[in-house]
N, C-alpha and C positions, 0 to 999 in steps of 0.2 A: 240363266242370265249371265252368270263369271262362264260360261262356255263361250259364248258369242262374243264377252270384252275379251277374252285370252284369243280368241280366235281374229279381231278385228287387231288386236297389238300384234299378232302374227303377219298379218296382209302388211303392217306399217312396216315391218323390218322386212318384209322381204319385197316392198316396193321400194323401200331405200337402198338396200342392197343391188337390185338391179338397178337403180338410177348411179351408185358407188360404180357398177362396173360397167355402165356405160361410158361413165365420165374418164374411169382410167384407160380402156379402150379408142376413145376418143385422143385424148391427151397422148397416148402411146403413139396412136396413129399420125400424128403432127410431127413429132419428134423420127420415127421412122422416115416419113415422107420428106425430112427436110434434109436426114441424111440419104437420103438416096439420092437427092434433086445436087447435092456438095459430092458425089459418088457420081455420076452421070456426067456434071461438068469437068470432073474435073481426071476420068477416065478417056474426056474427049480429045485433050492435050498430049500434044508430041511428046518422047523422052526432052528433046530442047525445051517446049516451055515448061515442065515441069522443073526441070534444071534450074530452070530461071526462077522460079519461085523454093530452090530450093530443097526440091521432092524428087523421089523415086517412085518408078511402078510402083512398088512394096509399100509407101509411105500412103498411098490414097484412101483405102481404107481405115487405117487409123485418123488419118484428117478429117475424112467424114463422119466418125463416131467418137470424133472429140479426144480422143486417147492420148496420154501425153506421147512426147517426144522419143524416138526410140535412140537408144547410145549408136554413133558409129563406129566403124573399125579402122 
């Protein structure tokens, strides 16, 4: 009988554990896909509008992954 309860608390953690890493999987996947879609837009813009808003080729990726500001020279 304590074989089958250790074994049934087994099945509970590792059905929780797989529901844990679907949910960070999920949640990553949002956060990727929203930088890519701010990476796509904004890859589409000329060196001028990018000027306009302030940016460089080199700046687009840091924008889309949130990164702070880089020093200029």
């Amino acid at each position: 009988m304590a074989y089958t309860t250790a074994s049934h608390t087994d099945h509970d953690g590792l059905l929780s554990g797989i529901v844990k890493g679907v949910r960070e999987f999920v949640s990553a996947w949002f956060e990727t896909s929203a930088a890519y879609t701010v990476y796509r837009e904004l890859s589409a813009l000329s060196r001028a509008e990018l000027a306009a808003r302030d940016l460089r080729r080199e700046d687009i990726g840091r924008v889309a992954m949130d990164l702070p500001t880089l020093m200029r020279e």
